[in-house]
C-alpha positions as CSV (number, residue, x, y, z in Angstrom):
1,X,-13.0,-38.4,122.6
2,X,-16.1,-39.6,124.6
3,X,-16.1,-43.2,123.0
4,X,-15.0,-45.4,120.3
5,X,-16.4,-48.1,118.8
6,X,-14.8,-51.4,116.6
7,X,-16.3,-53.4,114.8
8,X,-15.3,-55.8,112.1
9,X,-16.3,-54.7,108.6
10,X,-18.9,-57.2,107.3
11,X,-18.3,-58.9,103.4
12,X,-20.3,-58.4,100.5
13,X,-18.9,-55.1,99.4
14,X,-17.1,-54.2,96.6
15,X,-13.6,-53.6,99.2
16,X,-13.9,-55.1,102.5
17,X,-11.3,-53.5,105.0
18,X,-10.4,-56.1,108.2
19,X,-12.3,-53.6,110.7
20,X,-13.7,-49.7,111.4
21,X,-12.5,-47.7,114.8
22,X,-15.3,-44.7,114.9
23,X,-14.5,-42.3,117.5
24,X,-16.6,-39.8,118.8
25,X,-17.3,-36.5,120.7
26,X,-20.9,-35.4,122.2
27,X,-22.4,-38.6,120.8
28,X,-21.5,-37.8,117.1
29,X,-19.1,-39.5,115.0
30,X,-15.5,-37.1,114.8
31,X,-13.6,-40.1,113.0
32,X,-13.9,-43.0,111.5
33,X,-10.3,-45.2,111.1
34,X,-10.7,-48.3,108.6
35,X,-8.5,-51.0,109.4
36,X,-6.2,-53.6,106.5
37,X,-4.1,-55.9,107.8
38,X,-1.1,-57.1,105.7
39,X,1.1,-60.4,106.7
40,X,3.5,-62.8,104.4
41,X,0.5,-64.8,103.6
42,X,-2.1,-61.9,102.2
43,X,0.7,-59.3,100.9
44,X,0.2,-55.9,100.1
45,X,-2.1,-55.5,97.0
46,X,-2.3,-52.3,95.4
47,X,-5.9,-52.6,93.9
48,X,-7.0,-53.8,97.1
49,X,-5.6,-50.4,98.8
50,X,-6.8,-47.8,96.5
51,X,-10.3,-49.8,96.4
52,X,-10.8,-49.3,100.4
53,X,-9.5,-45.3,99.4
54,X,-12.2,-44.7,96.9
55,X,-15.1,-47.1,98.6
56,X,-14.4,-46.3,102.2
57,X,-12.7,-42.6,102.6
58,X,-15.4,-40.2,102.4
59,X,-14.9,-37.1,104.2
60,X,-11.5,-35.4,105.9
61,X,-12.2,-37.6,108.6
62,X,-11.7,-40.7,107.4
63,X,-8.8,-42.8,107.5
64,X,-7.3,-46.0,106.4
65,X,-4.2,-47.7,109.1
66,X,-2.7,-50.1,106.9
67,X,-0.6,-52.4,109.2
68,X,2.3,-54.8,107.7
69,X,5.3,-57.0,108.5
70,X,6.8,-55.9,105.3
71,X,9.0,-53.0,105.9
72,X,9.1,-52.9,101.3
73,X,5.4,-51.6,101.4
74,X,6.1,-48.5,103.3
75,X,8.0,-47.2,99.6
76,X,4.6,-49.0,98.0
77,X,2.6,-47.2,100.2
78,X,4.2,-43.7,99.8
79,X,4.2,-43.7,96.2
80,X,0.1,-43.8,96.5
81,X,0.6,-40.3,98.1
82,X,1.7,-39.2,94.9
């Protein structure tokens, strides 16, 4: 890794993660890491997730870190691997 950038992810989309991590190597993007933020106020939303999946995740390189107080999503959040 030579650098990294973060930024917030801007509105107006059809899903809106919180933020994007792009890291990169020789000045070219290796990885891009897209950001949702969970807490007891804005739970876990299904839709939501599999809406940053399909409008976000576009290559093997992409990722989504979904971060949560809720130790209940982690069984949500496996079942989407299925």
């Amino acid at each position: 890794m030579d650098s990294l950038e973060v930024e917030l992810v801007q509105g107006g989309g059809d899903t809106n993660p919180d933020g994007k991590i792009t890291i990169y190597a020789a000045a070219a993007p290796v990885a891009t890491v897209f950001l949702e933020n969970k807490t007891w106020r804005r739970r876990l939303e299904i839709p939501q997730i599999l809406g940053h999946v399909r409008g976000h995740l576009n290559s093997t390189s992409d990722f989504l870190l979904v971060v949560t107080s809720d130790r209940r999503d982690r069984r949500v959040l496996d079942e989407l691997r299925e």
